[in-house]
KEGUTI-75385 format. One record per residue: residue number from 0; residue in one letter; x, y, z negated of N, C-alpha, C in turn. Coordinates in Angstrom, 2 decimals, padded with zeros to 5 digits. Atoms other than C-alpha are relative to their C-alpha. Layout:
% KEGUTI-75385
NUM,A,X,Y,Z,X,Y,Z,X,Y,Z
...
***
This chain:
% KEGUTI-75385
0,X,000.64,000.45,001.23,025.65,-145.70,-146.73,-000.24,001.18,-000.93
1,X,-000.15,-001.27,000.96,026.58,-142.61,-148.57,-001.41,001.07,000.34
2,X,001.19,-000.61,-000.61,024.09,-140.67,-146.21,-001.72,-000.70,-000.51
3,X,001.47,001.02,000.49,021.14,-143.47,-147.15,000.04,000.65,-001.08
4,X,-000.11,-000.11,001.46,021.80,-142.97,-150.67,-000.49,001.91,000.02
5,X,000.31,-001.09,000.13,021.45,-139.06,-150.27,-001.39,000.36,000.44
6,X,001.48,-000.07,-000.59,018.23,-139.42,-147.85,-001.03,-000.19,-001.21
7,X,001.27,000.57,001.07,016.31,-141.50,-150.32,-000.13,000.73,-001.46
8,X,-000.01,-001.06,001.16,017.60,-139.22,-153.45,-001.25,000.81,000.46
9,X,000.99,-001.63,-000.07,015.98,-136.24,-151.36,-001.01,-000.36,000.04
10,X,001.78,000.64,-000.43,012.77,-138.21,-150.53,-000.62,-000.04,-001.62
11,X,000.38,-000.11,000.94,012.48,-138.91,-154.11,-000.15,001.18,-000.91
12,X,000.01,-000.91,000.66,013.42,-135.93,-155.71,-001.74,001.37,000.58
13,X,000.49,-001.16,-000.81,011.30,-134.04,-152.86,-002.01,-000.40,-000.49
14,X,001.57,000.32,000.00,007.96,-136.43,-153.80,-000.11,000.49,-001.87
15,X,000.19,-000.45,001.65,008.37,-135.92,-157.89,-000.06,001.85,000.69
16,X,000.31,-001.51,000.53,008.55,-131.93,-157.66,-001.28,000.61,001.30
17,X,001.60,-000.28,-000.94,005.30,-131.88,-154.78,-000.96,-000.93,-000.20
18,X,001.53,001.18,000.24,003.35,-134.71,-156.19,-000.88,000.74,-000.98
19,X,001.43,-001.15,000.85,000.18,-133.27,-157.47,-000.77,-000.81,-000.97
20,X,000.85,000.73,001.55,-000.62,-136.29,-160.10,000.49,000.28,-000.80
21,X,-000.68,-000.64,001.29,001.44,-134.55,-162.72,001.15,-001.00,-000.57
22,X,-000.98,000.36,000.42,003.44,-135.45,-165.04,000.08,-001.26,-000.94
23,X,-000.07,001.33,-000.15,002.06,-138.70,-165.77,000.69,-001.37,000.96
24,X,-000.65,000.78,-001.28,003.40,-139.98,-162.39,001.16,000.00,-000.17
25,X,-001.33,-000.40,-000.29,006.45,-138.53,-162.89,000.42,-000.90,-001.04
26,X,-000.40,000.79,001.47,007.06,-140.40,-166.68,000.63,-001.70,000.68
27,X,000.21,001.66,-000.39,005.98,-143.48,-164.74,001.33,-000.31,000.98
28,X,-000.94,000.22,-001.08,008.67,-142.69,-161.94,001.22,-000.21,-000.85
29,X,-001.49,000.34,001.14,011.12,-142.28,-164.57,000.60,-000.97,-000.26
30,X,000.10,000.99,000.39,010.23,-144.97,-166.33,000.95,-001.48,000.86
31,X,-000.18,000.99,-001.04,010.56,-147.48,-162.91,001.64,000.08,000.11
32,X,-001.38,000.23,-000.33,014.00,-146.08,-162.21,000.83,-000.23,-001.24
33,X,-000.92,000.80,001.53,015.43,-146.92,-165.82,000.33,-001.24,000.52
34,X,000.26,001.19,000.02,014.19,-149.96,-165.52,001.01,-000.71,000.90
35,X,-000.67,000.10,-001.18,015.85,-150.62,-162.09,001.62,000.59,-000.32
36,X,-001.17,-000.53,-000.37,019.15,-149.00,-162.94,000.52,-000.86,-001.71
37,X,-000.08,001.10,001.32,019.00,-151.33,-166.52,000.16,-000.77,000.19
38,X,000.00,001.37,-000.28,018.88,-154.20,-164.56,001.50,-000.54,-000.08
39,X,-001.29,000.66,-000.14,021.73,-156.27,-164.93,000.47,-000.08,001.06
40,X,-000.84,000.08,-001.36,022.24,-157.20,-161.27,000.30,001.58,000.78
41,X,-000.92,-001.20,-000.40,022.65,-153.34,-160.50,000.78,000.57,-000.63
42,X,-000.69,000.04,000.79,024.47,-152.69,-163.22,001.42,-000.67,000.53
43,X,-001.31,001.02,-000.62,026.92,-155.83,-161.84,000.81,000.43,001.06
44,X,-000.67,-001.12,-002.12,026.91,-154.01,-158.24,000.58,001.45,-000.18
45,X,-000.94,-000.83,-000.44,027.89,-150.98,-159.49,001.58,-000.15,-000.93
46,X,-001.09,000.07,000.67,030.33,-152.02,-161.72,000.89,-000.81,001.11
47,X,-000.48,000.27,-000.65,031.76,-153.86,-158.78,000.29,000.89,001.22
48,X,-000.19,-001.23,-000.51,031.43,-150.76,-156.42,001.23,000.78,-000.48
49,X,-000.89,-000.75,000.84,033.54,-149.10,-159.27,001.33,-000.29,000.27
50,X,-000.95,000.85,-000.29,035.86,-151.57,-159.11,000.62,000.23,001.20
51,X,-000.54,000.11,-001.30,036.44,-151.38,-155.35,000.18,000.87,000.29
52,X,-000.13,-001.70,-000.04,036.37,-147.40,-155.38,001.23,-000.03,-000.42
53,X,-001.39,-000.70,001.03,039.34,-147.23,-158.05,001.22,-001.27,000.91
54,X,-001.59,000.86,-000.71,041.53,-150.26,-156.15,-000.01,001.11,001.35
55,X,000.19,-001.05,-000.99,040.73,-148.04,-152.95,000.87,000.99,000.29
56,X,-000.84,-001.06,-000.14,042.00,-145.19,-154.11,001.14,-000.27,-000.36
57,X,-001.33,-000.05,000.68,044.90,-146.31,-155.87,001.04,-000.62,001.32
58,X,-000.34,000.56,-000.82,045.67,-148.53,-152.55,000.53,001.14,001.30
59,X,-000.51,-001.09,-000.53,045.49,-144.85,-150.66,001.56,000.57,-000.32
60,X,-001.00,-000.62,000.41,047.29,-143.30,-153.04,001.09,-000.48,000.66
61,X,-001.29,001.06,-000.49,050.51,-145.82,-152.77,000.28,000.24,001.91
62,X,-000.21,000.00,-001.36,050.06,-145.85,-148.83,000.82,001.78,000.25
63,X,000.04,-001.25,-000.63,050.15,-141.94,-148.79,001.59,000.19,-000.10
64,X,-000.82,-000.60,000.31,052.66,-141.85,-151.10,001.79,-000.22,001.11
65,X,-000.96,000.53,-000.54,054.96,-143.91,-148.59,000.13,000.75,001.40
66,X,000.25,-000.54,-000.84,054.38,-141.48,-145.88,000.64,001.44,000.00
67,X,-000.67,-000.69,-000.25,056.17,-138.40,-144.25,-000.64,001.30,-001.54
68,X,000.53,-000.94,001.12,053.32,-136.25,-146.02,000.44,-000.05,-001.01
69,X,-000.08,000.63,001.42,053.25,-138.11,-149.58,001.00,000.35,000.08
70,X,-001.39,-000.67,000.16,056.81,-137.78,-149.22,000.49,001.38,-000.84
71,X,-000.16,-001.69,-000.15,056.68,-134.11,-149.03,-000.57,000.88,-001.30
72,X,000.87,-000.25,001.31,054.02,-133.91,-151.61,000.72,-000.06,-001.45
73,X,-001.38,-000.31,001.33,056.15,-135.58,-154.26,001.29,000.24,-000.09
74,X,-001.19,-000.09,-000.23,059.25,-135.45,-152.95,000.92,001.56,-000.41
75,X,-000.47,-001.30,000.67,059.73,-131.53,-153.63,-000.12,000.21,-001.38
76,X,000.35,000.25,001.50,058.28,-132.20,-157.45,001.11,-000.79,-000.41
77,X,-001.10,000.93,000.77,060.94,-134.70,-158.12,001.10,000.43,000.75
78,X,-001.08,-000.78,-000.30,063.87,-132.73,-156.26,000.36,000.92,-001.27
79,X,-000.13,-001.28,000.47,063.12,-129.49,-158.22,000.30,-000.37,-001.94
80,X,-000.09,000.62,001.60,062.63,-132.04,-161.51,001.35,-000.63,-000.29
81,X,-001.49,000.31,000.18,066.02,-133.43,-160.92,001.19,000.58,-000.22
82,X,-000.83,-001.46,000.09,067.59,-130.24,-160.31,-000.05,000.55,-001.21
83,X,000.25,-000.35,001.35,066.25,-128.97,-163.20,000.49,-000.39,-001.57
84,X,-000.89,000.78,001.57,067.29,-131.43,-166.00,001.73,-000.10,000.50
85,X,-001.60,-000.29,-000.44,070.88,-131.27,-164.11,000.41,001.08,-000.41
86,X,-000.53,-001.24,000.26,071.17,-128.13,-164.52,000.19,000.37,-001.79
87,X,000.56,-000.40,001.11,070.01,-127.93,-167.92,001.03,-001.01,-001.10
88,X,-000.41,000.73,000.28,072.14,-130.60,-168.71,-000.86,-001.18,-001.00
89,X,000.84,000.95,000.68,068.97,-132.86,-170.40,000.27,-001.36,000.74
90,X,-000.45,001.34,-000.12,069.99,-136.53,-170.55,-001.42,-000.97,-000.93
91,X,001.42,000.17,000.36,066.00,-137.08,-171.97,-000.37,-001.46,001.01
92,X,000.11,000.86,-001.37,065.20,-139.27,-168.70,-001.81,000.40,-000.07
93,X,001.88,-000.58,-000.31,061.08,-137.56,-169.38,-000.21,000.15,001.66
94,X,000.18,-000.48,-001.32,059.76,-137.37,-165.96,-001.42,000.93,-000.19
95,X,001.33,-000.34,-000.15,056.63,-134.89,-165.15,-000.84,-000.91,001.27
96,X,000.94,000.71,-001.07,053.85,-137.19,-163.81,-001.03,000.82,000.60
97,X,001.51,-001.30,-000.89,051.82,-134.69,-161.65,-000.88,-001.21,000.50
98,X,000.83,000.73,-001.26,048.81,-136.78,-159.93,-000.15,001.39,000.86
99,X,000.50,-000.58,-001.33,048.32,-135.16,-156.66,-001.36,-000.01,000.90
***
């Protein structure tokens, strides 16, 4: 899908900067894709796209984090952070939230 979406960009981008009716055509092309990207029902789709992108990742995230890797990833960040306020003797309970 991702690939479609890039094809038809280049097709478009490639006919606006070699179309030889100027820059009347081009206003008009403009114009069309406002219009089209104003619409409510794409508007709806991508706000539902959005939607399914950010549960996605957050659904990764969580998976990764339960994993040898993820582990490894945070697992040395919150060792070195534990060690650290131990040592230091801070009874704070602050954690550093790194995203990864």
């Amino acid at each position: 899908m991702r690939g479609k979406l890039w094809f038809i960009g280049g097709l478009a981008a490639g006919f606006v900067l070699g179309a030889r009716a100027g820059r009347e055509r081009y206003e008009e092309l403009v114009r069309n894709a406002r219009k089209v990207w104003d619409h409510p029902t794409v508007q709806e789709a991508a706000g539902v796209a959005q939607a399914q992108a950010n549960r996605l990742y957050a659904e990764g995230k969580d998976r990764l984090a339960h994993t040898r890797v993820g582990e490894k990833l945070t697992g040395g960040m919150d060792d070195a952070l534990a060690a650290s306020t131990t040592s230091t003797g801070s009874s704070s309970g602050h954690r550093n939230n790194t995203t990864i």
